[in-house]
N, C-alpha and C positions, 0 to 999 in steps of 0.2 A: 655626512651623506649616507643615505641607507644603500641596502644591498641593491634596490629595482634601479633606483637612480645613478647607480655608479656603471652597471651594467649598461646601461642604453647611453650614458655620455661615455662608455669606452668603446660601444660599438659605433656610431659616430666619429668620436674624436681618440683615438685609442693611443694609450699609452705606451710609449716603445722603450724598453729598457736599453741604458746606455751603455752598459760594455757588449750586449750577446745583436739588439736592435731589435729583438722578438716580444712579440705583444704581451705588457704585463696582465696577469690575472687580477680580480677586483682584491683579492687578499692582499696582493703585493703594494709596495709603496715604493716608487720611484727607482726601484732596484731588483731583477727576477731572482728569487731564492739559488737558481742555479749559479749565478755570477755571483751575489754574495759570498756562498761558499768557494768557492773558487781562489778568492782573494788570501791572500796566505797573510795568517795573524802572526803580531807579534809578539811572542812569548815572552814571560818575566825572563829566563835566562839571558836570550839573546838581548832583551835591553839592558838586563845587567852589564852585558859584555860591551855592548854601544858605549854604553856609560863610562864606562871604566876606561876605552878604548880611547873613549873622545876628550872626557871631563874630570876624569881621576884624577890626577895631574894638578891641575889647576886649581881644581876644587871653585870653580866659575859661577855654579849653577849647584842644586840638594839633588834633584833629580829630572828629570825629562818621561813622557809617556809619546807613545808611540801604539797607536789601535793594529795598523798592518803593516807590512813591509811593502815597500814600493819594489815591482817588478818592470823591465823593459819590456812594453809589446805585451801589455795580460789585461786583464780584466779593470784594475786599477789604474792604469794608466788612458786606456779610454775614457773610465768615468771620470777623471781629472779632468782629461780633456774636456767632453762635452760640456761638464761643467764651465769650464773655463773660454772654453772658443765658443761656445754652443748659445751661452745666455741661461744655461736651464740651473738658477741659483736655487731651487730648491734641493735641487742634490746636494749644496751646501748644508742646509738645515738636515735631511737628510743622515747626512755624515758625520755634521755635528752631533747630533743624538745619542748615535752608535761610539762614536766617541768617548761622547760622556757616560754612557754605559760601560764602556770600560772603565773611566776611573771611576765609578761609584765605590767599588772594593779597596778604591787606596785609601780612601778616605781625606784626602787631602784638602786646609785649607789653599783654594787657586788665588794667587796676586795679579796675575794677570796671563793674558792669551799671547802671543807673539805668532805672530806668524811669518815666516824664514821661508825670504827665495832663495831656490839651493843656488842657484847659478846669477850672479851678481852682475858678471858680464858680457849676458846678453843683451842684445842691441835693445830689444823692447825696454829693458830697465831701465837704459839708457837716455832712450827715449822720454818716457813718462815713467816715472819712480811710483807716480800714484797709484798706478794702475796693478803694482805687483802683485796688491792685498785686497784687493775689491770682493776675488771671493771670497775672501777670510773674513768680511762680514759677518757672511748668511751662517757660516757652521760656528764661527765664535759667539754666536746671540743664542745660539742653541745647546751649548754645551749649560751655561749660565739656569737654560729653562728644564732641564733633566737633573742638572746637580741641587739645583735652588739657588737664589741669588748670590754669587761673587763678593766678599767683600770688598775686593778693587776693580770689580768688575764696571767698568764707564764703557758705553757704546759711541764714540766720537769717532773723527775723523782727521788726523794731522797731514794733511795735502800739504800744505805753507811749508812746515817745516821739513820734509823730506827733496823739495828741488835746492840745489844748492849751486 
């Protein structure tokens, strides 16, 4: 879409950024440059120390990557949210991107995406199992389209086997 056209559908229908709720400008995408920054990344050290902390040990997993740190109450946890209660899965695509922007420098052959409810025994899980990863669609399809194709990379859906 060119610049006159995004202009008059933002004036119209205007885009509201989901951590701050303030009108995005036509350069932004789905995100205001102020809450971006905001979002506290996560540095090689500190996932060294994840790593080490959680998986050393075991030796379970080669490595794990981690774009930000999750905070209580900031910026990131809203746009989880909206994403997640809100319906707005483009923030998924979105996130995934930014994502895969960060690993482009590991260089890593990916086997595959996982995506990990941190809390297991919440009622909602309880509930429907299905539903934990729904948004892990939209940002898992999009890491694949910034890195280039996955060689394990399959877009499915295992619903059947997760109610038990």
């Amino acid at each position: 879409m060119n610049f006159n056209a995004s202009f008059i559908f933002d004036f119209f229908l205007p885009r509201i950024c989901p951590g701050c709720n303030s009108k995005l400008s036509v350069e932004e995408d789905s995100v205001c440059s102020d809450c971006l920054s905001s979002i506290l990344v996560a540095d090689e050290e500190r996932l060294k120390t994840e790593f080490d902390k959680n998986f050393g040990p075991t030796k379970v997993i080669k490595d794990f990557y981690s774009r930000f740190v999750f905070e209580t109450d900031k910026t990131l946890q809203q746009i989880i949210h909206t994403l997640k209660y809100n319906q707005r899965f483009k923030l998924g695509i979105y996130l995934g991107k930014i994502i895969a922007e960060g690993l482009k420098p590991k260089n890593w052959q990916i086997d595959v995406i996982v995506p990990v409810p941190k809390k297991t025994d919440r009622c909602a899980y309880r509930r429907d199992r299905s539903r934990t990863s729904i948004q892990s669609h939209y940002h898992k399809g999009s890491v694949p389209e910034v890195l280039g194709e996955c060689p394990g990379h399959r877009r499915r859906s295992r619903v059947a086997s997760l109610h038990r």
